[in-house]
N, C-alpha and C positions, 0 to 999 in steps of 0.2 A: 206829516208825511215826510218832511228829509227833516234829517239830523243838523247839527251845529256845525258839525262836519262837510254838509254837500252831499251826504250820501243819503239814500232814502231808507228807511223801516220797512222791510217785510212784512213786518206786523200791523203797519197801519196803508188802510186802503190805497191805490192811487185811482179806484173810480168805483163807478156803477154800472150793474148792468141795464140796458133800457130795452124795451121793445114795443113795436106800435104795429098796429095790422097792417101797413104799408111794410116794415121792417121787422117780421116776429124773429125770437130765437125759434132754433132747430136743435136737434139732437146735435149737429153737426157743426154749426157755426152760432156764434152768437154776437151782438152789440155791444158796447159798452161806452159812458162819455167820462171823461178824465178834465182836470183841472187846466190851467193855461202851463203851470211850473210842470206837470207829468213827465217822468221819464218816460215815458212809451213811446214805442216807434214801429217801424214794422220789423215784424223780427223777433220782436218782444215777446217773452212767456209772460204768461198771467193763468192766476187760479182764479176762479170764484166760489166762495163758501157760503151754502148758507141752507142751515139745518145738517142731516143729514148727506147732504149732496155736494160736494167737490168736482170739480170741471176746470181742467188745465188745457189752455191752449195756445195757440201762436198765432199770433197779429200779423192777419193777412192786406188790411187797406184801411188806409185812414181818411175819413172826412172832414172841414173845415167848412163851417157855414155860418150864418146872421143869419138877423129874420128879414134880410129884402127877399120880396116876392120874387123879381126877377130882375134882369141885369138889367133892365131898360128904366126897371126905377131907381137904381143907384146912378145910371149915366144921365139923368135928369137930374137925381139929386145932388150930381156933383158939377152941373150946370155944362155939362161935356167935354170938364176938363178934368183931367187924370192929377191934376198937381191941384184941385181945391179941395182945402179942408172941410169936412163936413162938421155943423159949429158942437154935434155932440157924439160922443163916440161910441161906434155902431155896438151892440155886446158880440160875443163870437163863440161858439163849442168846437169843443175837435170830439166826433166822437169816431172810435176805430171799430172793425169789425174782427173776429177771432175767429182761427180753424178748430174746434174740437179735438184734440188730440186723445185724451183720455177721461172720463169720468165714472165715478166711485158713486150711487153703484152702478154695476155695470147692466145689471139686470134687473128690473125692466128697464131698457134707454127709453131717457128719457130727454124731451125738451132743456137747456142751461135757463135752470128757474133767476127772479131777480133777487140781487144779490150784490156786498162789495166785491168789488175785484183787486186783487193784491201783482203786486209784482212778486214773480218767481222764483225762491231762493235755491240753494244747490239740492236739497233733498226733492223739492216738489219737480226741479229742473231733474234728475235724476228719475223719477217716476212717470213727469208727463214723457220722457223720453225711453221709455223702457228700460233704462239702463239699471231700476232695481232690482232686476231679477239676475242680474250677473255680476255687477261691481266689484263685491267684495272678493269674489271668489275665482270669476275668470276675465273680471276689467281687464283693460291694458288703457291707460291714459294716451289719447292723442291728441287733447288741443285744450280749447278754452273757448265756453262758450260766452259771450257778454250781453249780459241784461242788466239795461240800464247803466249803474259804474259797477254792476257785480261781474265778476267772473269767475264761474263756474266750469270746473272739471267736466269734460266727455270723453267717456270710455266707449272703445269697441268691446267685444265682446271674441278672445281669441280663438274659441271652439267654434 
């Protein structure tokens, strides 16, 4: 997932998507859980591919959990003090949830099936943002969008 460099690969996943009948994907939004090193934040574009079906979206909220049941069994198991080590150490996911901004195809919408999930390079940031149907031709660059350490070009569209 990151290079020698610090930088991450577009081409290798930084998660998966998951979904449970408590939490299903939608047409609309979807789950995904990511590694402890992941660049993802909120803010973040991410694609998921897999088969036919491409689904670009923007990371609306992110989750951090264990498997304690609930707080009342880590504040006994930390004997009610906030500064005791517990003797092994708990595991933890962060998993984030996504806005649906665009997916291919577009008819019938459908559910964001499971899938990796990539982080967003300039051409997929360019499309989940509409901006491929103007760039070349009537873009005007105004900024700089950042995913992850990438920064990618955003063009308005001057017409």
């Amino acid at each position: 997932m990151e290079s020698a460099a610090g930088r991450f690969d577009p081409s290798k996943p930084v998660g998966r998507v998951v979904a449970t009948e408590k939490q299903p994907n939608t047409a609309f939004k979807f789950h995904f859980w990511t590694p402890q090193q992941s660049p993802i934040g909120i803010g973040s574009l991410v694609k998921v591919v897999q088969g036919d079906v491409t689904a670009y979206g923007v990371v609306i909220e992110g989750y951090r959990y264990s498997d304690v049941d609930t707080p009342m069994s880590d504040y006994i198991g930390s004997l009610q003090d906030p500064e005791h080590l517990h003797p092994t150490a708990r595991p933890d996911i962060k998993v984030y949830t996504a806005g649906v901004l665009r997916i291919i195809p577009e008819e019938p919408l459908q559910p964001v099936p499971l899938g990796p999930v990539y982080l967003a390079d300039d051409e997929d940031i360019r499309f989940s943002l509409r901006m491929d149907e103007y760039w070349e031709s009537t873009g005007i660059p105004v900024g700089l969008y950042q995913n992850g350490s990438r920064l990618s070009p955003v063009y308005l569209d001057w017409e």
